[in-house]
C-alpha positions as CSV (number, residue, x, y, z in Angstrom):
1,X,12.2,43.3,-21.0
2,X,15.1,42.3,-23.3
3,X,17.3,40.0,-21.2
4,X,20.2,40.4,-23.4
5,X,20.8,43.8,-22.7
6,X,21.8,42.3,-19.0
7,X,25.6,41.8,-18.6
8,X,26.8,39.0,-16.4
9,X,30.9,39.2,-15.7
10,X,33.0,36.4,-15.9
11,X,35.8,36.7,-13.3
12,X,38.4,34.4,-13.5
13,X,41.2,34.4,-11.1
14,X,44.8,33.2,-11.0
15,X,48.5,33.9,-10.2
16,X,51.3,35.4,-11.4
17,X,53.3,32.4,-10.1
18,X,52.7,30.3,-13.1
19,X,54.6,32.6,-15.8
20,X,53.1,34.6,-18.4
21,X,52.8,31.7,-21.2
22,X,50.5,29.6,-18.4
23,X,47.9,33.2,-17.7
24,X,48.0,33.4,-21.7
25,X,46.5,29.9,-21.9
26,X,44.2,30.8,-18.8
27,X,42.9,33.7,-20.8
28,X,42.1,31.6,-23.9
29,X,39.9,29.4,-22.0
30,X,38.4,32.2,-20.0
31,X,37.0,33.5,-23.2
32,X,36.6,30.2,-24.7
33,X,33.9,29.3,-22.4
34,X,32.2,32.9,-22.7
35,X,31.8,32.6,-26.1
36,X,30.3,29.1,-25.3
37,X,27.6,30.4,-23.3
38,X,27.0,33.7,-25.3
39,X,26.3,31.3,-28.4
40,X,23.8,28.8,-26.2
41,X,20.3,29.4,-26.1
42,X,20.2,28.2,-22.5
43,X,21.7,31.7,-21.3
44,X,19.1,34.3,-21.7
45,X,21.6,37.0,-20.9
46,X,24.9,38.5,-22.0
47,X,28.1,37.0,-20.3
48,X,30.9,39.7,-20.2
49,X,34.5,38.6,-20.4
50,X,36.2,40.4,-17.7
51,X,40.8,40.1,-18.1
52,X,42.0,37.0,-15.8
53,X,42.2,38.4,-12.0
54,X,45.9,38.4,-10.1
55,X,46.1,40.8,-7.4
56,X,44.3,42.3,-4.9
57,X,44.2,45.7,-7.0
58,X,42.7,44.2,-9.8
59,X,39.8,42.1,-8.1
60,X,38.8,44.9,-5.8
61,X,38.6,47.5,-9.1
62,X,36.4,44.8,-11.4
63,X,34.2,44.3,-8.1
64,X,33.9,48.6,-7.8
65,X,33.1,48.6,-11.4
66,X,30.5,45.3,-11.3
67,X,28.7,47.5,-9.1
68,X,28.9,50.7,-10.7
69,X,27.7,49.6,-14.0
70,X,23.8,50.0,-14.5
71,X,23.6,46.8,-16.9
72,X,25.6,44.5,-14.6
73,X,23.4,42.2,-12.5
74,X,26.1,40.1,-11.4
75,X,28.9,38.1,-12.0
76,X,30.5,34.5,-12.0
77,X,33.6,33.2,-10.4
78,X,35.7,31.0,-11.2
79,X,39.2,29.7,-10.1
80,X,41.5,28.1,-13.4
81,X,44.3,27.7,-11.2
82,X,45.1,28.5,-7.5
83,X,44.1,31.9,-6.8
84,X,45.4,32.9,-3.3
85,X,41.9,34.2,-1.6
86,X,43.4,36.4,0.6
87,X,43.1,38.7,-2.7
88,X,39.3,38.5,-2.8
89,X,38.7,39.7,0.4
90,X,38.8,43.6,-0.5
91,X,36.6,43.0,-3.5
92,X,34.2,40.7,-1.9
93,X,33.6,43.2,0.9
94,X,32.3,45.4,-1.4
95,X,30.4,43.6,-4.0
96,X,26.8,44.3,-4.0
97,X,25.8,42.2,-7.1
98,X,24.6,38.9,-6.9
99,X,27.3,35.9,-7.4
100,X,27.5,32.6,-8.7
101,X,30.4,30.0,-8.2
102,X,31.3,28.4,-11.4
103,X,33.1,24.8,-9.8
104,X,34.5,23.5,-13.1
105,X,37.5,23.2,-15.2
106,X,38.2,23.6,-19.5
107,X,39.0,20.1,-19.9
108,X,36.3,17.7,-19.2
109,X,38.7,14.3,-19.0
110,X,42.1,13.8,-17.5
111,X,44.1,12.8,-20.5
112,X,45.0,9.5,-19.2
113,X,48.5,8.9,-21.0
114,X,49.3,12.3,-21.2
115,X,48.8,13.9,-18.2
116,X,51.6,15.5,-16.6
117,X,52.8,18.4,-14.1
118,X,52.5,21.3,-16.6
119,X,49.0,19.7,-17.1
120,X,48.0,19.9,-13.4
121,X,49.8,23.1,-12.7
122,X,47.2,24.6,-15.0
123,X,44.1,22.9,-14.5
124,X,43.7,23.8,-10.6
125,X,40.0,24.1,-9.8
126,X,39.8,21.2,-7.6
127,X,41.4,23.2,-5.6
128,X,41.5,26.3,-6.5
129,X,38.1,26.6,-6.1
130,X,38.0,25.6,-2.8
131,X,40.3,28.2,-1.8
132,X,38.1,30.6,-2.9
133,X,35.0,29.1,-1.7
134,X,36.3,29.0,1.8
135,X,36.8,32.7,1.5
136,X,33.6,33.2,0.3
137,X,32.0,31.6,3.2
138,X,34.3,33.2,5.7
139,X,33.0,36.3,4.8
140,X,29.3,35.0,5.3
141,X,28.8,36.1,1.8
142,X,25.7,34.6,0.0
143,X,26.1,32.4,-3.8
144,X,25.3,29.7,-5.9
145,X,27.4,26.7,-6.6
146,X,27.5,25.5,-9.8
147,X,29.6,22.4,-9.8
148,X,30.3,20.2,-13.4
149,X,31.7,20.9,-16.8
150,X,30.9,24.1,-18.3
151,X,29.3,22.3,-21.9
152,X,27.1,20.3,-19.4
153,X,23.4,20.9,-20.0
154,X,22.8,20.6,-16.5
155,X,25.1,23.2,-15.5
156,X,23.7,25.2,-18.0
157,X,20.4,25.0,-17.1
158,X,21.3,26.0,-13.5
159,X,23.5,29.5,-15.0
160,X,20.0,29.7,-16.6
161,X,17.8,29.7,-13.9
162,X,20.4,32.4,-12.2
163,X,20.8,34.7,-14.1
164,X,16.8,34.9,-14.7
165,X,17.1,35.2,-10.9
166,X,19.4,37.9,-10.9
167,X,17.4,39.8,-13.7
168,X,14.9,40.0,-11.0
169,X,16.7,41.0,-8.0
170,X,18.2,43.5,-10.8
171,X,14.7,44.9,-11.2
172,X,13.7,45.1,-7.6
173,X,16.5,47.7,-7.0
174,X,14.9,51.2,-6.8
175,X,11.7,50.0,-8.1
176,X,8.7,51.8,-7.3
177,X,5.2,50.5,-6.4
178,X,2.0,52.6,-5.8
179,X,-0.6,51.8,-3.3
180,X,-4.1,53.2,-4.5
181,X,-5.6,53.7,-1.1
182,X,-4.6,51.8,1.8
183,X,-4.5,48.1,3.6
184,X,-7.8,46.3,3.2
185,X,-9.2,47.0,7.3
186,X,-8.2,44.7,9.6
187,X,-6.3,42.0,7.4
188,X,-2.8,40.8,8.8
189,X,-1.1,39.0,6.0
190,X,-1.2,42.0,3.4
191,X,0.5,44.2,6.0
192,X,3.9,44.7,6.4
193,X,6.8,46.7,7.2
194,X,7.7,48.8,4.0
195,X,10.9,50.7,5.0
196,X,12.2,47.3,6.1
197,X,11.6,46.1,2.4
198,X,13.0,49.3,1.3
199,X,16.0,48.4,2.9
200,X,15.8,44.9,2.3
201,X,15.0,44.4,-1.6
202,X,15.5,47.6,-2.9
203,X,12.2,48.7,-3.9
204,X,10.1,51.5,-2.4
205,X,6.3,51.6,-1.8
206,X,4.4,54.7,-1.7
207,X,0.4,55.4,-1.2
208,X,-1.6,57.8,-3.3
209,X,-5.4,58.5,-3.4
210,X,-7.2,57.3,-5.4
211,X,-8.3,60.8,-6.2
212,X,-5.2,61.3,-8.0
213,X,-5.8,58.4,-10.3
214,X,-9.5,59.5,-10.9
215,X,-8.3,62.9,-12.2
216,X,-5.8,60.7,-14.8
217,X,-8.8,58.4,-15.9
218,X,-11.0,61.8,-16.0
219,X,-8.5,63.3,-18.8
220,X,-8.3,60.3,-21.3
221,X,-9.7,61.1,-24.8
222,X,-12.7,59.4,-26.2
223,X,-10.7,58.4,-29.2
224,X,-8.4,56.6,-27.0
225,X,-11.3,55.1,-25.3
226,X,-12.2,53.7,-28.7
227,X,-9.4,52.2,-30.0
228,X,-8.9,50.3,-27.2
229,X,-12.8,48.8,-27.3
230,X,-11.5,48.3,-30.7
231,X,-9.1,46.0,-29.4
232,X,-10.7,44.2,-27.0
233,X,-13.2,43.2,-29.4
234,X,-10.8,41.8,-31.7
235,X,-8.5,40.1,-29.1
236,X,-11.3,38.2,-27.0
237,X,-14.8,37.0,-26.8
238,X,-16.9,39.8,-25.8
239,X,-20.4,39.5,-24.7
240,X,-23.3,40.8,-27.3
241,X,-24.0,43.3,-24.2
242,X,-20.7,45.0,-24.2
243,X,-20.3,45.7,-28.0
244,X,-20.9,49.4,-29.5
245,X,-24.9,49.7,-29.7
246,X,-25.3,47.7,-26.9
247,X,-27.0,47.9,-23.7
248,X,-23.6,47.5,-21.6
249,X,-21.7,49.4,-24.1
250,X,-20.8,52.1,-21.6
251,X,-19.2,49.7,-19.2
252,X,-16.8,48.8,-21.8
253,X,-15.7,52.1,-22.1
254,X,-15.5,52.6,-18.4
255,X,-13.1,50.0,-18.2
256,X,-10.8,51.1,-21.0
257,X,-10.9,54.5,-19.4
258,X,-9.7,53.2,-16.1
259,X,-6.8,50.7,-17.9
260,X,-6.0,53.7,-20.0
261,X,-6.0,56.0,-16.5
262,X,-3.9,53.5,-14.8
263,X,-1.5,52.5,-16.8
264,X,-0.8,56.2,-18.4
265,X,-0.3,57.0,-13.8
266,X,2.0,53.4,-13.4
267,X,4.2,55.4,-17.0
268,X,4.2,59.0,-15.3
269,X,5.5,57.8,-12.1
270,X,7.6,55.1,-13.5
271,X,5.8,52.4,-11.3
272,X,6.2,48.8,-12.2
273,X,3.3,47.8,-10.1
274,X,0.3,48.7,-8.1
275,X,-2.5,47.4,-5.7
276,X,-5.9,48.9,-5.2
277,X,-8.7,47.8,-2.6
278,X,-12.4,47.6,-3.4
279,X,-13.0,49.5,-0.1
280,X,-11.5,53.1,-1.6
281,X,-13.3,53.4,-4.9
282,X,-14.5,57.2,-4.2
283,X,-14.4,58.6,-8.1
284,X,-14.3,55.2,-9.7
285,X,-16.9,54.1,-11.6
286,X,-16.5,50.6,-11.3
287,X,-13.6,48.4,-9.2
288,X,-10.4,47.9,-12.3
289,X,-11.0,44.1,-13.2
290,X,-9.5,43.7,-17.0
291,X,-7.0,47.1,-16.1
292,X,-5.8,45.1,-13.6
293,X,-5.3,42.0,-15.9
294,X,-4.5,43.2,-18.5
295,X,-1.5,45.4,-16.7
296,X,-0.6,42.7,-15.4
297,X,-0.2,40.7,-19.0
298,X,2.4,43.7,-19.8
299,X,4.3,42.8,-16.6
300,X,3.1,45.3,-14.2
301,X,2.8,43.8,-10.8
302,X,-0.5,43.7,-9.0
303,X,-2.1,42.2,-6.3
304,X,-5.7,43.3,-4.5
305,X,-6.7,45.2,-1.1
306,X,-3.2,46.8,-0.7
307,X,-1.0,43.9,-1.0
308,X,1.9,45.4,-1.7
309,X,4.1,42.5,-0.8
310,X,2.7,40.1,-3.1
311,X,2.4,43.3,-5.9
312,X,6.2,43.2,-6.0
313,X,6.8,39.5,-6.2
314,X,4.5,39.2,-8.9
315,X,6.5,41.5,-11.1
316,X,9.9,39.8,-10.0
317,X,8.7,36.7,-11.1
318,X,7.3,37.8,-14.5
319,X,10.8,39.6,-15.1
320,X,12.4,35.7,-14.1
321,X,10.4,34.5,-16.9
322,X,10.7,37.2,-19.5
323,X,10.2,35.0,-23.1
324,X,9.3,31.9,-21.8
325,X,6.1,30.1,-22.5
326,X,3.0,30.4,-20.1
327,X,2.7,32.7,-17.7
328,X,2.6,34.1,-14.1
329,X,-0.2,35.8,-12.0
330,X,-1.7,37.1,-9.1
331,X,-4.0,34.6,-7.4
332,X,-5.8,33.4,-4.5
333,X,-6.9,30.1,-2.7
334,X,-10.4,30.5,-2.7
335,X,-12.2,27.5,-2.2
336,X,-11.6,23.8,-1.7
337,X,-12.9,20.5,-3.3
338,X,-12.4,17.8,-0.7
339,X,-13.6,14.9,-2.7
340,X,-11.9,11.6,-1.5
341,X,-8.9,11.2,-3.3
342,X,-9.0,13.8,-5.7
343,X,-8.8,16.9,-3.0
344,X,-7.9,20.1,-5.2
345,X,-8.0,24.1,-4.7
346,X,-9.9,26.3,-6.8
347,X,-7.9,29.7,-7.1
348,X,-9.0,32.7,-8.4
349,X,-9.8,36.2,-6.8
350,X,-12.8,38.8,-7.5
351,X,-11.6,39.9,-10.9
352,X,-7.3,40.1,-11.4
353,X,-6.1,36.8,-12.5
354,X,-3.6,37.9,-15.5
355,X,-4.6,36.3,-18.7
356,X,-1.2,35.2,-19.5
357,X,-1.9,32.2,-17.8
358,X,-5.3,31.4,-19.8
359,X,-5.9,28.6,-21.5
360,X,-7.8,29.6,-25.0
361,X,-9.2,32.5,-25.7
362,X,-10.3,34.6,-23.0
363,X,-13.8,35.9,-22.9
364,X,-14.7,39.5,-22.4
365,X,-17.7,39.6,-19.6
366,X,-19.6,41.6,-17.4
367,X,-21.6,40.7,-14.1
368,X,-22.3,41.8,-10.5
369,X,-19.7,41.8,-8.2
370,X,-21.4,41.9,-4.8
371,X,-19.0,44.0,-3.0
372,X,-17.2,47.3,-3.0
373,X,-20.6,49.6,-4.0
374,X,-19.9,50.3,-7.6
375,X,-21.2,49.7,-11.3
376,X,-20.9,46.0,-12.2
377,X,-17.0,45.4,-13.6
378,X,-15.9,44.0,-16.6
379,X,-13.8,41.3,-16.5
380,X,-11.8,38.4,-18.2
381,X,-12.8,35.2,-17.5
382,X,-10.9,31.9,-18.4
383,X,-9.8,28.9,-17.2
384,X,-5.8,27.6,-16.8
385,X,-4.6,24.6,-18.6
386,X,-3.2,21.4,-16.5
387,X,0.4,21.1,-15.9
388,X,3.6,21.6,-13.0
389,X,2.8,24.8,-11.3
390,X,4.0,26.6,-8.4
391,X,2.4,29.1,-5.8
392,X,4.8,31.9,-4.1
393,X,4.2,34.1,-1.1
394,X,6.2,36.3,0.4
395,X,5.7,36.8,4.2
396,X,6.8,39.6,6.5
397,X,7.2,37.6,10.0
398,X,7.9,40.5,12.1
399,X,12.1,39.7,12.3
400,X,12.6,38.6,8.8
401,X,10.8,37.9,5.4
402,X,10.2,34.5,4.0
403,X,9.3,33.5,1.2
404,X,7.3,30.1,1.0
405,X,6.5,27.9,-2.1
406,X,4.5,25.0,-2.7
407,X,5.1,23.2,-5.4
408,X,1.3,22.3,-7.1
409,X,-0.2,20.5,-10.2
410,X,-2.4,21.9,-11.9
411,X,-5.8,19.9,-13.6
412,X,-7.9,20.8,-15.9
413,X,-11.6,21.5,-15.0
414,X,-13.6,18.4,-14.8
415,X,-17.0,19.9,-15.0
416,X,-18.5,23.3,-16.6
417,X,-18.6,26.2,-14.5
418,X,-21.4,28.3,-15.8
419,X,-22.4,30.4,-12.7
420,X,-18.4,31.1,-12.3
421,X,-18.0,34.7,-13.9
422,X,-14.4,34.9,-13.3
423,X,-10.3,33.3,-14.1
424,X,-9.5,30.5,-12.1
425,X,-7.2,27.6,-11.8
426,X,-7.5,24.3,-10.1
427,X,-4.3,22.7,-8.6
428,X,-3.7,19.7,-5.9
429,X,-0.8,21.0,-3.5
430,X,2.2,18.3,-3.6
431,X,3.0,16.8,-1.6
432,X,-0.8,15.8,-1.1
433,X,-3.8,18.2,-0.1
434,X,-3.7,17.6,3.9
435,X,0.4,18.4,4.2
436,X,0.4,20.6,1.7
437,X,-2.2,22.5,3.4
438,X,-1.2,21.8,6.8
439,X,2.3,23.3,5.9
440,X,1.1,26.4,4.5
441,X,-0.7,27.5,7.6
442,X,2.1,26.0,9.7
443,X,4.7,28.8,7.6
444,X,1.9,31.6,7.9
445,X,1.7,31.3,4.4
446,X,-0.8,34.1,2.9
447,X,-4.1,33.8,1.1
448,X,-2.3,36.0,-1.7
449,X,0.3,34.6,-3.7
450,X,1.7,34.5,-7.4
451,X,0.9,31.8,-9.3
452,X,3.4,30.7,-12.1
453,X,3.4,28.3,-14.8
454,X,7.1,28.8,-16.3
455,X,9.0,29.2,-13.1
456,X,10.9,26.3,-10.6
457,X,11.7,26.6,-7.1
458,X,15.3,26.5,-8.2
459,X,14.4,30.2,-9.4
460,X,12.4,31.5,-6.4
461,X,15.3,29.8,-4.6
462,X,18.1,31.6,-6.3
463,X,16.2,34.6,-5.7
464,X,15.6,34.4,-2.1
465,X,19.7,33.6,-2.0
466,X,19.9,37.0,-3.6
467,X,18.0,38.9,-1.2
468,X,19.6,37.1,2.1
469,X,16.0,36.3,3.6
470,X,14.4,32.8,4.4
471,X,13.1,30.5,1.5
472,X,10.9,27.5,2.7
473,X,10.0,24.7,0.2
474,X,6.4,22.6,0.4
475,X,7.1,20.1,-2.5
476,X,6.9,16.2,-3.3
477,X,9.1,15.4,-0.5
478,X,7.7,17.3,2.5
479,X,7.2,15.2,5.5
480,X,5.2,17.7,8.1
481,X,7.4,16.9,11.4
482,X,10.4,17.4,9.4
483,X,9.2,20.7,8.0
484,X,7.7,21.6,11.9
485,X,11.5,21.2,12.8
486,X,12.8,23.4,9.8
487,X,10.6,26.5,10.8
488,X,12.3,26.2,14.6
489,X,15.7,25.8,13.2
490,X,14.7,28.5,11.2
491,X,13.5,30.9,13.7
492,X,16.8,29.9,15.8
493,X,19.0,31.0,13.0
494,X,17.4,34.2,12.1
495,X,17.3,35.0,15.5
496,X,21.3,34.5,16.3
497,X,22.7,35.9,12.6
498,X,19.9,38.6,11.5
């Protein structure tokens, strides 16, 4: 995804009661500070200079047009002098693109010996900001508040982490993601309700047989079957098995047939992600492990046994991070390492784990899988480099969604795992293994999540902010009675306002 192609507006209001020379000046810095953020590399998208804001008629048309245009994913506010917010409320009632508040002002310093009333007449934010933001929270409307001095590398680093926000929640909106078969039987957490997310994010999700992606993998052409061997040969490690000539050949050809299948069905139906389940292979040779991965590494969403939830987030959360460096993935808490003092989680998952998040060069394997009744799979196998990390899940709880994060560090591996045949990543939860843990299950957090490398809370945050559900935090600072009493003030609030 090209970022830039995204327009932001910049909506700046004010008054006719300052005179004409006064919305002149207003206009210069309106565009002054634009260009400012067009021109720094902190802003991944385009910010669109909208003509300073005065009456009613004019906000409610640039708020009609926000959300008409197809390349708008939101817009910034912000108050120069005192704009009366009685004229915001028609164009605030029908906004449906996400907003931040700008809180600042053009000049960062009083100018001590020359300040005057001209001076302060024009450079009303203090409180022409506030008259806007009590408008804004009279009308119950959702934002960011970005408070501090528009050239300040903090406050653009949170416009950043916004707008990356809002290229996601831009994405979700009449998305599509496939199903290849159903629910894994009997699991809880994967389930959900998918009109309500229809309704709620924007995104639909539909089932199809996995039939109907067996006839796709049945017509791809043998000379598209080889050029992609070609390339995995060149772009990882394969095993002496799987090369042309080879005893295992044929399962390397299996899988590009499947990757080629799948992704040539995600293109036709314009799907930007999928889940399958090892217990509806019928027609497949083999369950997709490097399809699946390798999707995934173009940005598809995916997650396993029908997990349609986590499928989505997956792809929101590699559009958040389109161009920066590491990576984000499906994954899985598999199994624990409860040594004294150096407690850790070993994620992984039968085969997916996206090799955007590999450290080195992946290898190019096959071996038994144990379950699902089909050839052995090829997969990639790798491990993840040490570093700040963060897990995501996102939760239907029957009322609302919510979407939990736990802050985690990752560690490097500090022994071989030979007998391992698949991608995995060890991490210790912040704030330490037993809360972190004990928080997760507290918050009904699922076995699936996304794990990302290149992402904050702040973003996930943002997003959540954006799609008006409930965001829970498990980071450095949890204390576990505290967060107890934040999921029953939550489940208080949701119940009285949703």
């Amino acid at each position: 995804m090209n970022l830039k192609s995204l327009e932001i507006w910049f909506l700046t209001g004010s008054q006719h009661l300052y005179g004409e020379a006064t919305l002149k000046t207003v206009a210069a810095h309106s565009q002054a500070i634009v260009e400012s953020l067009n021109h720094s590399p902190s802003v991944p998208v385009t910010i669109v200079y909208q003509p300073i804001l005065t009456t009613p008629e004019e906000i409610q048309k640039v708020c009609a047009e926000a959300n008409r245009r197809e390349n708008c994913i939101g817009v910034i506010a912000w108050m120069h002098t005192f704009s009366p917010a009685k004229m915001w409320i028609g164009g605030l009632k029908i906004l449906h693109k996400p907003m931040l508040h700008l809180h600042t002002q053009f000049n960062r310093d009083i100018p001590w010996s020359e300040i005057d009333m001209d001076f302060m007449n024009l450079n009303q934010s203090a409180h022409g900001d506030r008259e806007f933001g009590f408008m804004v929270s009279r009308m119950r409307l959702n934002r960011k508040v970005v408070v501090g001095h528009w050239q300040d590398p903090e406050v653009l680093e949170e416009i950043h982490i916004w707008s990356r926000a809002a290229a996601a929640w831009h994405d979700w909106q009449g998305a599509r993601f496939v199903r290849f078969g159903d629910n894994m039987r009997w699991v809880a957490v994967t389930e959900g309700d998918k009109v309500e997310a229809e309704l709620k994010f924007g995104y639909s999700v539909n089932t199809h047989g996995v039939g109907d992606l067996v006839q796709e993998i049945g017509s791809v052409s043998e000379d598209m079957v080889d050029r992609l061997c070609k390339q995995y040969e060149e772009q990882y490690q394969i095993s002496d098995s799987l090369r042309k000539g080879k005893s295992r050949h044929q399962s390397l050809r299996d899988a590009a047939r499947i990757e080629l299948g799948l992704e040539r069905f995600l293109e036709a139906g314009k799907y930007k992600g999928f889940t399958d389940t090892f217990e509806d292979l019928h027609g497949l040779v083999q369950l997709p492990g490097i399809a699946a991965q390798r999707l995934m590494a173009k940005g598809y969403g995916f997650a396993a046994e029908g997990d349609w939830k986590t499928a989505a987030l997956v792809r929101a959360m590699k559009v958040m991070a389109t161009g920066l460096p590491g990576g984000n993935s499906f994954m899985e808490d598999y199994t624990y390492h409860f040594e004294p003092e150096n407690s850790m989680v070993l994620g992984s998952h039968m085969l997916e784990i996206c090799e955007s998040i590999a450290m080195g060069q992946p290898s190019c394997e096959i071996h038994p899988l144990g379950i699902g009744g089909k050839a052995d799979p090829v997969r990639l196998i790798f491990s993840a480099p040490a570093g700040p990390a963060l897990n995501a899940s996102m939760i239907d709880m029957g009322n609302r969604f919510r979407l939990l994060l736990n802050q985690v560090q990752a560690v490097s591996p500090q022994h071989e795992l030979p007998k391992l045949p698949v991608a995995r990543v060890l991490w210790k939860p912040l704030p330490d293994m037993k809360t972190g843990c004990a928080a997760w299950i507290l918050a009904g957090g699922a076995h699936h999540t996304c794990f990302s490398q290149n992402l904050t809370a702040e973003h996930l945050q943002d997003f959540a902010e954006m799609a008006g559900i409930e965001c829970v935090l498990i980071g450095k600072h949890t204390n576990l009675q505290h967060f107890k009493n934040e999921l029953r003030w939550n489940e208080i609030y949701y119940q009285f306002y949703f």
